[in-house]
C-alpha positions in Angstrom: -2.7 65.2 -40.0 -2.8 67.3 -37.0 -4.0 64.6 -34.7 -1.0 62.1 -35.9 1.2 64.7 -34.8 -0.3 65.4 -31.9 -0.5 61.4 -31.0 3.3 60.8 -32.5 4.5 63.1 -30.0 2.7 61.8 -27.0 3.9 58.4 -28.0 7.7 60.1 -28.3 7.7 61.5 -24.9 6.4 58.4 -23.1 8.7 55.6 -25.3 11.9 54.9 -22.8 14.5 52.9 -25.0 15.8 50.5 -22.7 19.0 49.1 -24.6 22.4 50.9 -25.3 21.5 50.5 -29.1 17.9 51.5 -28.5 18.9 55.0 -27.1 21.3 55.8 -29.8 18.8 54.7 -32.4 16.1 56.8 -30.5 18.7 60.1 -30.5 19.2 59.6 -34.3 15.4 59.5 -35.0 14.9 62.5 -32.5 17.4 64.5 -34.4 15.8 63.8 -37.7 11.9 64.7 -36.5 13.6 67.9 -34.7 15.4 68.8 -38.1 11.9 68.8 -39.5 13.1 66.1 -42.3 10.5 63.4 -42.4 10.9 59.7 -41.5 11.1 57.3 -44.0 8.2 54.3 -44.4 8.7 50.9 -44.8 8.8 51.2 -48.6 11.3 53.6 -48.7 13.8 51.8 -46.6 13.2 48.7 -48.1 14.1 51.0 -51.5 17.2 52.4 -50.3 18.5 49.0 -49.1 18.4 47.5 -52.1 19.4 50.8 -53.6 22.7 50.4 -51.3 23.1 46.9 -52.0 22.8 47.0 -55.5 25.8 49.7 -56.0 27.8 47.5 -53.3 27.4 44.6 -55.7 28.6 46.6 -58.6 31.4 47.8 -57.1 33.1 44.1 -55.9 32.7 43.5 -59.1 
């Protein structure tokens, strides 16, 4: 586990976003790894979407 940290934050300080959207999206993710809250996988954002969709489809109804 160690080592994936240790890799994830070499790959952190040498990723440069290069688009306005990129560097907000990169703050947001830095202020979630700094808040000690871990980052989501695939699977769980897939889940959430269709957790957010789901409840936007039941309320236009």
């Amino acid at each position: 586990m160690e080592t994936e940290t240790t890799e994830t934050a070499i790959q952190d300080k040498l990723f440069q976003p290069k688009t306005p959207l990129g560097r907000k999206l990169w703050e947001i993710r830095q202020k979630i790894v700094a808040s000690g809250q871990p980052l989501l996988g695939w699977e769980e954002v897939e889940k959430e979407v269709t957790e957010r969709r789901n409840e936007r489809d039941q309320n236009i109804e």
